[in-house]
C-alpha positions in Angstrom: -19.4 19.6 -6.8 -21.6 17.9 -4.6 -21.2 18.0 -0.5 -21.5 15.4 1.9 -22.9 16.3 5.4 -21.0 15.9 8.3 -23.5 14.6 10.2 -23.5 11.6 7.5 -19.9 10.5 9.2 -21.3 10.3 12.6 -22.3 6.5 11.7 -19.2 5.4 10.7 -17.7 6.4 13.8 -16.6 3.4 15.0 -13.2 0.8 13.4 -13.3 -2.6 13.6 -11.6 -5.7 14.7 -10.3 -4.8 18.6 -7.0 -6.4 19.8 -4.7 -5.9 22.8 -2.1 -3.4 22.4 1.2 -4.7 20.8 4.9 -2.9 21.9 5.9 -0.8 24.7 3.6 2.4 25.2 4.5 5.4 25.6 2.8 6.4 29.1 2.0 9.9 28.7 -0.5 10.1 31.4 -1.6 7.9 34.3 -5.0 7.0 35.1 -6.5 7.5 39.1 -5.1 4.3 41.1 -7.8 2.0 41.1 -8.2 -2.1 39.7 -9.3 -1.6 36.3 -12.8 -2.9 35.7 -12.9 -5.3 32.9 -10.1 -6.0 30.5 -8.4 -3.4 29.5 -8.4 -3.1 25.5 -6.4 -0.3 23.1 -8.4 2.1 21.3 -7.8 5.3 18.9 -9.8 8.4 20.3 -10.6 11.4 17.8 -11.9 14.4 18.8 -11.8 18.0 17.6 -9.8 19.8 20.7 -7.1 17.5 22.0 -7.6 19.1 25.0 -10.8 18.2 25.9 -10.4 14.6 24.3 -7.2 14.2 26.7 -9.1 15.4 29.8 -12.5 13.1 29.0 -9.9 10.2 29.0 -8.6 10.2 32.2 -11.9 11.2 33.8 -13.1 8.2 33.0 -10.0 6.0 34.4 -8.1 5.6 31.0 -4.4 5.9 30.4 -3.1 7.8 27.3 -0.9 5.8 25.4 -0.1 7.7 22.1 -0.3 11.1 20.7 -1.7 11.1 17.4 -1.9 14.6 16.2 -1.8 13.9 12.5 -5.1 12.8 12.9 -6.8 15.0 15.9 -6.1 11.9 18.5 -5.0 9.6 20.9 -3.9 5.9 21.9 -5.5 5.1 24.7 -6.1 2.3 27.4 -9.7 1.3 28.2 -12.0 -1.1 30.2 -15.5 -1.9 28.5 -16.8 0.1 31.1 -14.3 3.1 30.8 -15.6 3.0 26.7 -19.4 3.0 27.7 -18.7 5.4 30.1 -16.4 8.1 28.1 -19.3 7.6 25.0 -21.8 8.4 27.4 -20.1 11.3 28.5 -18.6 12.8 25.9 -20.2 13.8 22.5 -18.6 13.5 19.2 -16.0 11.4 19.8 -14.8 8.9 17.6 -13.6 5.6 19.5 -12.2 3.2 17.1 -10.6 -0.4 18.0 -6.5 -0.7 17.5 -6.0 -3.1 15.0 -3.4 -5.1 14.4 -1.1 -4.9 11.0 1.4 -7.7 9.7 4.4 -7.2 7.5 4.5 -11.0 7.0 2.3 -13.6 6.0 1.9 -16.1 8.2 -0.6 -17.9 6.3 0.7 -21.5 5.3 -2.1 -22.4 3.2 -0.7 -20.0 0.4 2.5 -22.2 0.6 0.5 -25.5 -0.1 0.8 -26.1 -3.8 4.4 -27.5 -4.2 4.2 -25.6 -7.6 3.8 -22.1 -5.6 6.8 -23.1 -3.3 10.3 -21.9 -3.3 11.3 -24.5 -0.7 10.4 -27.1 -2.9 12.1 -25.8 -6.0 12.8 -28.4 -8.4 16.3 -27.7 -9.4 19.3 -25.5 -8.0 18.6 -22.7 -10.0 16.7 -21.5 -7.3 18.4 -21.5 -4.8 19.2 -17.2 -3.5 22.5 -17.4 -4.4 22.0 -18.6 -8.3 19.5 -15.6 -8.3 20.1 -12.2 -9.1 20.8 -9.4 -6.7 19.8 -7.1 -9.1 17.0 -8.3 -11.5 14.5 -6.2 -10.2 16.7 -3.1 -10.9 17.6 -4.4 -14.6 13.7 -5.5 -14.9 12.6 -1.4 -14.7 15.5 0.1 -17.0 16.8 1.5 -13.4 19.8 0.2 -14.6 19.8 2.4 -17.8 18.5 5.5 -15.4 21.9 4.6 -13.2 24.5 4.9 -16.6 22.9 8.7 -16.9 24.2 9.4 -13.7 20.8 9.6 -12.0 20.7 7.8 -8.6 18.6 9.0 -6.0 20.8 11.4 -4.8 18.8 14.1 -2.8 16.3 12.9 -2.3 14.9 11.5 0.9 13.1 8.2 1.8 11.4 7.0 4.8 10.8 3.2 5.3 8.3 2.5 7.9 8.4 -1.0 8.9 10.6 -3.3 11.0 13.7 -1.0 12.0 17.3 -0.7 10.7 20.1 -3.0 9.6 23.3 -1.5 10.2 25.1 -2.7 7.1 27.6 -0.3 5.2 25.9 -1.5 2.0 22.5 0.0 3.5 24.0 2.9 5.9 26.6 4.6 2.6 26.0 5.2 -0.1 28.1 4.9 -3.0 30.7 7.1 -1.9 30.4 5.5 1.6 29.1 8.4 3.0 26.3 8.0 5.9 22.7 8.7 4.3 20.7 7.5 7.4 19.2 10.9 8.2 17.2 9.4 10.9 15.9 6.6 13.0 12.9 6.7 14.7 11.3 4.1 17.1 7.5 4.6 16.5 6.7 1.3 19.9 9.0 2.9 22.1 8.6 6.7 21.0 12.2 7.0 20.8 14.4 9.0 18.2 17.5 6.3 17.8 21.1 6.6 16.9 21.7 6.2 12.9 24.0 3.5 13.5 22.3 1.2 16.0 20.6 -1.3 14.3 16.8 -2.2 15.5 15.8 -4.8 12.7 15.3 -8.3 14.2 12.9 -8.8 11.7 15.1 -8.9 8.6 11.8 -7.3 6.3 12.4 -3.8 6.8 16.1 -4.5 6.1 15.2 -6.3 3.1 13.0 -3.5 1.7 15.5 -1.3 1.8 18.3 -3.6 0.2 15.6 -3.2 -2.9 15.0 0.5 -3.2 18.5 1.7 -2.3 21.3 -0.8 -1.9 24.5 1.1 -3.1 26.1 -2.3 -3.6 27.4 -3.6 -7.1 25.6 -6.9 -8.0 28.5 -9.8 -8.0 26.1 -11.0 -10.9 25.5 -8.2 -13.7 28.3 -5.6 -12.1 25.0 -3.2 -11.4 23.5 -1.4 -8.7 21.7 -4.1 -6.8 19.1 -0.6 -5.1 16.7 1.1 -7.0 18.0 4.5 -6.0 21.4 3.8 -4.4 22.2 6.7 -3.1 18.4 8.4 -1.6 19.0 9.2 1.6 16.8 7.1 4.4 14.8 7.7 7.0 14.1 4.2 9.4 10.6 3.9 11.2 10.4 1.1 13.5 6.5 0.1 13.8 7.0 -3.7 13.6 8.4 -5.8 15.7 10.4 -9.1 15.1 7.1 -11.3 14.3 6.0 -8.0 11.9 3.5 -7.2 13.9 2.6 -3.8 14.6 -0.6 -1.9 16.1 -2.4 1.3 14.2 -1.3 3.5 16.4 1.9 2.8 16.5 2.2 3.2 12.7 -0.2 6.4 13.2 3.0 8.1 15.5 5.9 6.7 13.1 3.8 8.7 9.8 3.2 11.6 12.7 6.9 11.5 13.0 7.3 11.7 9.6 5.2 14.2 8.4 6.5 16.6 11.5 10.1 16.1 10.5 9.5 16.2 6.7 11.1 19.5 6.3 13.9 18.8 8.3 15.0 15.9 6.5 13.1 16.5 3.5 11.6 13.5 3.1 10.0 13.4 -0.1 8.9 9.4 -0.3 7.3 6.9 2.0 7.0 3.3 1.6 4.3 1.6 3.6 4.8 -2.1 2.5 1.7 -3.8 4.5 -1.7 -4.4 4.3 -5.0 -5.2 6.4 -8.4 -5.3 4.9 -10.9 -2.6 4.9 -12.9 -2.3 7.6 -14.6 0.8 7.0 -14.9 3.5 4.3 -11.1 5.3 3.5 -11.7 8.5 4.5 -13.2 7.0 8.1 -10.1 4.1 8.6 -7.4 6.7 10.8 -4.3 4.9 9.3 -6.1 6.0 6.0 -6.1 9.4 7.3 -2.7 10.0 8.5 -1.6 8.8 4.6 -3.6 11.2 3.4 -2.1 13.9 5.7 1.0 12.6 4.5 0.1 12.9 0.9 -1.2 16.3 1.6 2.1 17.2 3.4 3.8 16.5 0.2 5.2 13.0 0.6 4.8 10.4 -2.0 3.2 7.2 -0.8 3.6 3.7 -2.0 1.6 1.4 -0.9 1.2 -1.8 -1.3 -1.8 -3.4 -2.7 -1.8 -7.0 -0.5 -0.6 -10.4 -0.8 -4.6 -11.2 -0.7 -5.1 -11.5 -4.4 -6.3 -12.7 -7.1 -9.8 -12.4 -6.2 -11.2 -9.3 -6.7 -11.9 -6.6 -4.4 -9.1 -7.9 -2.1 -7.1 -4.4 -2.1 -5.9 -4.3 1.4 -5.6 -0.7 3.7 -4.0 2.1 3.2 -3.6 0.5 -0.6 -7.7 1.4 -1.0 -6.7 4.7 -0.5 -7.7 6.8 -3.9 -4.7 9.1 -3.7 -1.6 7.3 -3.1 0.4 5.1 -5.4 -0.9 1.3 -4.6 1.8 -1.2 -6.0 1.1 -5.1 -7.2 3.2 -7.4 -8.1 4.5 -9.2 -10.7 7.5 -12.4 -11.3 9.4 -13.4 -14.0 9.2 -17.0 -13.7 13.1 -17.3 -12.9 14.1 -16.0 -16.5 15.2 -12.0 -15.7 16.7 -11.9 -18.9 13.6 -12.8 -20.5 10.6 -10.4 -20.2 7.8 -11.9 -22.0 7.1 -14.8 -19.9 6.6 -12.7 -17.0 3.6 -13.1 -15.3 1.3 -11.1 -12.4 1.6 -13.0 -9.1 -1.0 -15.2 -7.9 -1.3 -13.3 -4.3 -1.1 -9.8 -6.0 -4.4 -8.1 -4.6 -6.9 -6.5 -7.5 -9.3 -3.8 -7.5 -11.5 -2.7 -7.4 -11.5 -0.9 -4.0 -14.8 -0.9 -2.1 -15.2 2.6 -3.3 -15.3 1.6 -6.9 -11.4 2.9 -7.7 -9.3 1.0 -9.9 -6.6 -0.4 -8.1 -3.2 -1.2 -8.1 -2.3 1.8 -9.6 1.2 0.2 -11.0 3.0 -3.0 -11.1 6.3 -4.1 -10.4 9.0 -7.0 -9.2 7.7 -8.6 -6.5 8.2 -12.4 -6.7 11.2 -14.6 -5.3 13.4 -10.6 -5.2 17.0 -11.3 -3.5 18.1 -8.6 -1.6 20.2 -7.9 1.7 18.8 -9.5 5.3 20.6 -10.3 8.5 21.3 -14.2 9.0 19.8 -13.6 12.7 16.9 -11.5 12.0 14.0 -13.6 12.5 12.7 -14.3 9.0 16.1 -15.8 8.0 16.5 -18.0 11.6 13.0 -19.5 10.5 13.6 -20.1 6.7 17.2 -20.5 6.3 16.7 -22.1 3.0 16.4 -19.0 1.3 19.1 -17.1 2.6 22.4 -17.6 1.0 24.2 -18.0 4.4 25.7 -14.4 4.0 24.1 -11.5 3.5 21.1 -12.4 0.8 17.8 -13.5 1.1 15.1 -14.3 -1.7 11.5 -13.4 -0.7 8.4 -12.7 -2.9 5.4 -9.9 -2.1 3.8 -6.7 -3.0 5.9 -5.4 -0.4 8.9 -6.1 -2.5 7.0 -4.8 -5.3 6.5 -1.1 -3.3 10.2 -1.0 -2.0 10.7 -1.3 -6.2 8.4 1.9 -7.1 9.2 4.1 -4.3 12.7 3.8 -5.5 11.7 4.8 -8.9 10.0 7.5 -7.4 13.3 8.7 -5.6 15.1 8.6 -9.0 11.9 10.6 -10.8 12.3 13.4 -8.2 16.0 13.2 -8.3 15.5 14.0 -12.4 12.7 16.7 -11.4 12.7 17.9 -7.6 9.9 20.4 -8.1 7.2 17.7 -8.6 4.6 17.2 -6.6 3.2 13.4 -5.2 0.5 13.7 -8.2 2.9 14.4 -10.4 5.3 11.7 -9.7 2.4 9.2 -9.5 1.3 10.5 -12.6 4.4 9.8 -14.8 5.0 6.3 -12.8 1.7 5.5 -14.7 1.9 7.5 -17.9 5.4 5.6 -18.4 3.9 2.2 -17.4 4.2 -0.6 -19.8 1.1 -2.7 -19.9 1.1 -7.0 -20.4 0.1 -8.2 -23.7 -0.3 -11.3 -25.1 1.2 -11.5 -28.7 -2.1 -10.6 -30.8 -1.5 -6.9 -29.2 -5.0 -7.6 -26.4 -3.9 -6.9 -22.7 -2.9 -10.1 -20.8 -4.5 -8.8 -17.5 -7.0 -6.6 -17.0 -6.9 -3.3 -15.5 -8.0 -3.9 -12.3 -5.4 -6.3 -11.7 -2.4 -4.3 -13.1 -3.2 -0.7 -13.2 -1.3 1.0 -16.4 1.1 -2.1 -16.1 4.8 -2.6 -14.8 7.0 0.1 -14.0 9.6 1.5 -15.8 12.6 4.0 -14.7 13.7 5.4 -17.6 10.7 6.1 -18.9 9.4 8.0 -15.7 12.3 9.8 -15.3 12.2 11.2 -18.9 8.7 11.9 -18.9 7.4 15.7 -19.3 3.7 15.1 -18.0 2.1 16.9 -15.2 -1.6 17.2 -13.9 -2.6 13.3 -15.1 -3.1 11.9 -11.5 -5.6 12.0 -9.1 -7.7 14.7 -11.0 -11.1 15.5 -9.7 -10.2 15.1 -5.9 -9.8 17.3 -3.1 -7.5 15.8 -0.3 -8.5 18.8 1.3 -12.0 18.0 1.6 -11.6 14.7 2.0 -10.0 15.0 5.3 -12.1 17.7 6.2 -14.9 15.8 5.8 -16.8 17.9 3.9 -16.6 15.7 0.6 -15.5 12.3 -0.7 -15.0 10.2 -3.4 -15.6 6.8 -5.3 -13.7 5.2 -8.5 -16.2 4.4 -11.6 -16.0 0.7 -11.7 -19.8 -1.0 -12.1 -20.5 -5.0 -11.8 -22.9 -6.1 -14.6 -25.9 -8.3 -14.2 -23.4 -11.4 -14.9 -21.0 -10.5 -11.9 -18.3 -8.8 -14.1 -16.6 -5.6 -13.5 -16.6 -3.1 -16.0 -15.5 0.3 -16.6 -18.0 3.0 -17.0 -18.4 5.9 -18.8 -20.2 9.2 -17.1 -23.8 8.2 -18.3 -22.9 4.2 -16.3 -22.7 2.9 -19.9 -19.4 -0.3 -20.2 -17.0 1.7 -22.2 -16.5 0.2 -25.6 -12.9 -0.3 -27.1 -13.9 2.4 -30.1 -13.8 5.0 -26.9 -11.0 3.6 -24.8 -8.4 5.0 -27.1 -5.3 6.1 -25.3 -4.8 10.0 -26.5 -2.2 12.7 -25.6 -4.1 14.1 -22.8 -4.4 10.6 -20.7 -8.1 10.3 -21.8 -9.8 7.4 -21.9 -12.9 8.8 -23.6 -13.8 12.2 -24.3 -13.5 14.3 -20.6 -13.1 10.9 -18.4 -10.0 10.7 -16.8 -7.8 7.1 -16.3 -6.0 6.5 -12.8 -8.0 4.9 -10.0 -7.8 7.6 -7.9 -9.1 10.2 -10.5 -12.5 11.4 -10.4 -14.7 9.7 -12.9 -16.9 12.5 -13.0 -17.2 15.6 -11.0 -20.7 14.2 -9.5 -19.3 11.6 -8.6 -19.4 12.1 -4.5 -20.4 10.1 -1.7 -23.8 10.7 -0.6 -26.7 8.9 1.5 -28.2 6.9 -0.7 -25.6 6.7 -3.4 -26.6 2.9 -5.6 -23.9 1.0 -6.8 -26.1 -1.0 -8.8 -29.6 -1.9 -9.2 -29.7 -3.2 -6.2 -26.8 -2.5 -4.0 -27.0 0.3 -1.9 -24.2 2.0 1.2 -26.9 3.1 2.9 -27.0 4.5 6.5 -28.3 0.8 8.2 -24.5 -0.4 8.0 -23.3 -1.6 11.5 -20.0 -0.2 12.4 -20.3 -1.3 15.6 -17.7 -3.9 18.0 -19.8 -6.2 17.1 -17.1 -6.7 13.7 -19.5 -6.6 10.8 -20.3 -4.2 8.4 -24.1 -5.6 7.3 -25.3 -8.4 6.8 -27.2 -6.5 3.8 -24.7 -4.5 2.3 -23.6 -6.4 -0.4 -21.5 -6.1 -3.6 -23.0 -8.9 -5.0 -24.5 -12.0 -4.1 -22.2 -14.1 -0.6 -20.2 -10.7 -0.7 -19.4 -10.4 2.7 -17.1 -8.5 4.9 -15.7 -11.7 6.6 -13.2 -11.4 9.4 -11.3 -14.3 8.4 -9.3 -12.2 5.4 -5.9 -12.7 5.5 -4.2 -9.5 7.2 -0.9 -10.8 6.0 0.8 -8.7 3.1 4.4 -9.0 2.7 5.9 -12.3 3.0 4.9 -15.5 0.9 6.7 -18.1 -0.6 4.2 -18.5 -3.4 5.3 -17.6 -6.6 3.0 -17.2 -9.4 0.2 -18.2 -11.1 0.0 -19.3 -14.8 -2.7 -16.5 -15.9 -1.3 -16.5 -19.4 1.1 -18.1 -22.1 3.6 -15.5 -23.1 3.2 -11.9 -23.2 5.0 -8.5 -24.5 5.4 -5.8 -21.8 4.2 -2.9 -23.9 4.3 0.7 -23.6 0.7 2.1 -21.9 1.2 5.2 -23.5 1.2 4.6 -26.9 -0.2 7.4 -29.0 -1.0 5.7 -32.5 -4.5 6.0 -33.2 -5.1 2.4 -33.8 -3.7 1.2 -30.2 -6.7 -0.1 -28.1 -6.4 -0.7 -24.6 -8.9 -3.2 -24.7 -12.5 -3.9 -24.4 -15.0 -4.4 -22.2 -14.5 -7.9 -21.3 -10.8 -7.6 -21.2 -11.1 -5.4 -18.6 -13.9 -7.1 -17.0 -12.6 -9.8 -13.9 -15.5 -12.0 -13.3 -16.9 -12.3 -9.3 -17.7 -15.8 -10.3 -14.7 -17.2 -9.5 -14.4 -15.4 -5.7 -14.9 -18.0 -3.1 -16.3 -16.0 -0.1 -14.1 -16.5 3.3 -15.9 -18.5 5.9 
């Protein structure tokens, strides 16, 4: 296996996109008196001795804001000058602007269409309270899981997002015992009492109605939560506009990972998204996931309300290893699977690294779960809240609060596995969209091994199918990292590749016991292609795309003006940073289709060929 220098990293020290620092701060340590000169801006430090990165702070006037540990660093405080001067005076740091994260979309141009818009449904059946509270549970057999007695008891949860609602239906379980194990306040640095609520959002609440609600449905007399009675952990990063700042998430997964043994937290769900602004292994939200992963939480992620174009994968859902979660609607027919259909804003691979992404699919459009009538997403769209306790929202956000309460009934069935493992039968058990003639309705790139499904996860037996071929290790070591095997033909379609960077052909894209697509080449976008496959200088994408060492990862907010994909490629700064809240719908991609299993084992099932899997560039309109 190949090795990348260290010294390689040095130019990709610097994140992009500075804003001002969001929430209260924790002031650890106080700058020398003084008028700051310049406007003072928030910045992540990294350095390898904390020590010497704290002291090289305040020698230069700067005020320590946030302990980041996870990741060997600090929030800090900073004038221009104060940066310029701490660069100059301290080698090997790695100075990297806070950026800002939203939980909600507050794009209105993806409202625009009246087709794509809730608030202009055409008949009652709409409205939230004709909807079901517990379609997306019935959708993923977590229904059937529930009748075998398997719940999520157990097992552990941590939502990081907007805070707690103190509801009995979200505090109990079903035998109305209290499951909050904690509640943590990543803007104040504050650990919270379990039974003060902190959501004035209403998203965080509402992600947590979906993965473990221990309410009966009025509707179908089910559980209206995934896993209705995992225990929770609540990490408050966002505040009431879900907005939140990297370093704040950074502390609330430090928080987590330090207390993961106390209250064995064994899933996180990160429902958010910004877009890439650097390699994964170099973005430092990216690499306190990874340390989560590595600390042996699962991650669900998910994969941005930025889609359908291509490439459009939002952070920390690039990242190879964790499980990165699109979504899809059924068109207002629960009851009625084959005229499902993936949602228009679900984000699709591949990732910038060449990985196939999402990894998985699930519910994610117009979901009705539990949100406070004050919190501030119900105040400014009361037409979808039922004027109790319900509210009907669509996302990928939804769509992760889905899988990562699969995930808490998988471990519940087999405690012992690991956050590979788990990933690995969420997609073995996958069932992927097909159209009638048997040929996948979407490709892979835009639904991974397809929708996710409960019972089949929990009763699966495989182990060692996920993320084969990396070394998370290594990866945040710095000593090696990775990239997926997706190429881009001469015509501006994707494709899949075999080792020699020849399109796989359906005869070798056979689906076979040992999750092969052809002969030793692993399937899962984080898996290793090929053992070869590792970053390096000069690495070519294509003919004539290179990451070479001329990319600009300075404040000036670009990337290169030469590093290309393909032709008006760009890194623009005008991508939507929104990921969790829109009011769109769907997108008619196909007619009808059959939600079939991904892993069937006849030797005549196909997954399909190369332009089946191929998603054409052509159609990408580059953001101004």
């Amino acid at each position: 296996m190949a090795v990348l220098d260290k010294s390689l990293l040095s130019t990709h020290a610097t994140l992009l996109v500075g804003l001002g620092l969001l929430g209260a701060a924790y002031l650890a340590d106080l700058p020398p008196s003084g008028p700051p000169a310049g406007p003072i801006g928030s910045y992540i430090i990294q350095g390898a001795e904390m020590s010497r990165l704290r002291s090289a702070i305040l020698d230069v006037g700067g005020r320590i804001t946030h302990e980041l540990g996870i990741i060997d660093g600090v929030g800090a405080a900073l004038t221009p000058a104060q940066i310029d001067s701490l660069r100059a005076s301290a080698a090997g740091l790695r100075i990297s602007a806070d950026r800002v994260l939203e939980t909600a979309g507050q794009d209105e141009r993806a409202t625009e269409d009246p087709k794509e818009r809730l608030r202009e449904a055409p008949d009652e059946t709409l409205a939230p309270e004709d909807l079901s509270d517990a379609a997306h549970s019935t959708r993923v057999d977590a229904d059937l899981v529930h009748a075998q007695g398997i719940t999520g008891a157990g097992v552990t949860l941590a939502v990081l997002d907007t805070g707690l609602y103190d509801h009995a239906f979200l505090t109990k379980n079903t035998g109305r015992a209290n499951r909050i194990e904690a509640h943590y306040d990543a803007i104040s640095d504050l650990l919270l009492p379990v039974d003060q609520g902190s959501d004035s959002s209403g998203h965080g609440a509402h992600l947590t109605s979906i993965s473990a609600n221990s309410s009966l449905s009025e509707i179908t007399g089910g559980h209206r939560g995934i896993a209705p009675d995992a225990g929770l952990v609540i990490v408050r990063a966002f505040n009431a506009d879900g907005r939140g700042s990297y370093a704040d998430v950074i502390r609330g997964i430090d928080w987590i990972v330090a207390h993961r043994d106390i209250h064995d937290i064994r899933i996180l769900n990160l429902s958010f998204s910004a877009p890439p602004r650097s390699h994964y292994w170099d973005d430092p939200l990216n690499q306190a996931v990874m340390a989560a992963w590595q600390a042996g939480i699962v991650v669900v992620a998910s994969a941005g309300n930025t889609g359908p174009e291509p490439m459009s994968i939002g952070v920390p859902g690039n990242l190879p290893y964790v499980i990165t979660v699109g979504a899809v609607t059924d068109s207002y027919t629960p009851e009625d699977p084959a005229d499902d259909l993936l949602a228009t804003f679900s984000a699709s691979g591949p990732t910038h690294e060449r990985f196939v992404k999402p990894d998985l699919i699930a519910p994610g459009g117009h979901l009705t779960a539990m949100m406070p009538r004050d919190g501030q997403i119900a105040v400014e769209h009361p037409e979808f809240h039922d004027t109790r306790m319900m509210f009907t929202m669509s996302g990928t956000s939804q769509a992760a609060a889905v899988v990562s309460g699969v995930a808490a009934l998988v471990l519940q069935g087999d405690p012992d596995l690991s956050p590979d493992d788990v990933k690995c039968r969420l997609m073995a058990a996958a069932r992927s969209a097909r159209l009638p003639d048997g040929t996948p309705a979407y490709g892979i790139l835009q639904q991974g091994a397809g929708l996710v499904n409960a019972h089949d996860a929990v009763h699966a037996t495989l182990t060692g199918c996920a993320n084969r071929g990396l070394d998370i290790d290594a990866d945040l070591a710095g000593t090696a990292h990775f990239a997926g095997r997706t190429a881009i033909d001469e015509y501006g379609s994707f494709y899949i590749a075999d080792p020699d960077g020849n399109p796989l052909r359906t005869e070798s894209m056979l689906w076979a016991d040992s999750m092969l697509w052809a002969d030793s080449m692993l399937w899962a976008d984080s898996m290793l292609w090929a053992d070869s496959m590792l970053w390096a200088d000069s690495m070519l994408w294509a003919d004539s795309m290179l990451w070479a060492d001329s990319m600009l990862w300075a404040d000036s907010m670009l990337w290169a003006d030469s590093m290309l994909w393909a032709d008006s490629m760009l890194w623009a700064d005008s991508m939507l940073w929104a990921d969790s809240m829109l009011w769109a719908d769907s997108m008619l991609w196909a007619d009808s289709m059959l939600w079939a299993d991904s892993m069937l084992w006849a030797d005549s099932t196909l997954w399909a060929d190369t332009t089946a899997i191929s998603v054409s560039i052509n159609t990408w309109v580059p953001q101004e």
